[in-house]
C-alpha positions in Angstrom: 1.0 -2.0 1.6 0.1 1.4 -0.3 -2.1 4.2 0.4 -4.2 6.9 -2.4 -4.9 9.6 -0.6 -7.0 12.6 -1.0 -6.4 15.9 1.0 -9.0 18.8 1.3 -7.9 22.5 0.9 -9.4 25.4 3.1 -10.8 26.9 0.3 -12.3 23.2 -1.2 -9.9 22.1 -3.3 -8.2 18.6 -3.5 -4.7 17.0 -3.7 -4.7 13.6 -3.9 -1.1 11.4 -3.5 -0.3 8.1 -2.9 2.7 6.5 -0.4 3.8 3.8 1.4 3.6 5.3 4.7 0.5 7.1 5.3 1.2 8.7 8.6 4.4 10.3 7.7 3.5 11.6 4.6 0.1 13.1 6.2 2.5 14.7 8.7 4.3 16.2 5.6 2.0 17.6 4.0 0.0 19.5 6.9 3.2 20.6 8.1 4.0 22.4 4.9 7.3 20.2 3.9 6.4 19.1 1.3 6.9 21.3 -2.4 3.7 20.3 -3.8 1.3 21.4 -0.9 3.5 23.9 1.3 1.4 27.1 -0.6 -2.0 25.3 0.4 -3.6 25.4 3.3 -4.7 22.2 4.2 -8.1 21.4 6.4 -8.5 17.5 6.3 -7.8 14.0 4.9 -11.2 13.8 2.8 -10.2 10.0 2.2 -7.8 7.2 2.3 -7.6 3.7 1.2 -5.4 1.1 0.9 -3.9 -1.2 -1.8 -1.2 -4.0 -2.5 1.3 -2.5 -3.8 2.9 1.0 -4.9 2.3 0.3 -8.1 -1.0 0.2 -8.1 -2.2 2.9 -5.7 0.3 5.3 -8.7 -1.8 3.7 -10.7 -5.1 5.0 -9.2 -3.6 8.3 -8.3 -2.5 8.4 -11.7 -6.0 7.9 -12.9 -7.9 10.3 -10.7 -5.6 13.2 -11.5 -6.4 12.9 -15.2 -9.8 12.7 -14.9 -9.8 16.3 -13.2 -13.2 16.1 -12.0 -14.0 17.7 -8.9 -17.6 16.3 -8.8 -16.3 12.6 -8.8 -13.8 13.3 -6.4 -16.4 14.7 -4.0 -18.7 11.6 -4.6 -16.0 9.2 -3.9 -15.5 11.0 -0.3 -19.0 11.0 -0.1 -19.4 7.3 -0.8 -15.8 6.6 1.7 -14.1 4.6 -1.0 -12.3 5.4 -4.3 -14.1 3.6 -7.1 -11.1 3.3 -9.5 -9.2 0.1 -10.4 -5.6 -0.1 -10.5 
């Protein structure tokens, strides 16, 4: 199984990853060891859901990332689920 995964910033931004192992990449992150997210300060996992396979939660990661939409991301946490296909 695979995870997409979005992360809230302090200041209301969002990074949003995928993995197969949710825990220890959370961990990462809000640790600061990770490259992509050590200069952010981290508040909250905003959302989380699972898929099948690797493949296709990069696929949906992939997807929200180019749509660069803050107001979709936000509705998607509101609604608890990510509304994009792999």
């Amino acid at each position: 199984m695979a995870w997409v995964y979005i992360l809230q910033t302090k200041n209301g931004q969002y990074y949003i990853g995928s993995t197969t192992d949710l825990e220890r990449r959370i961990r990462q992150h809000m640790h600061g060891h990770t490259r992509t997210t050590n200069r952010l300060q981290l508040s909250a996992v905003a959302l989380k859901q699972e898929y099948k396979t690797i493949e296709d939660a990069r696929n949906v990661e992939r997807k929200i990332k180019k749509m660069k939409r803050k107001d979709y991301i936000e509705k998607m946490i509101k609604d608890g689920y990510i509304k994009v296909a792999p």
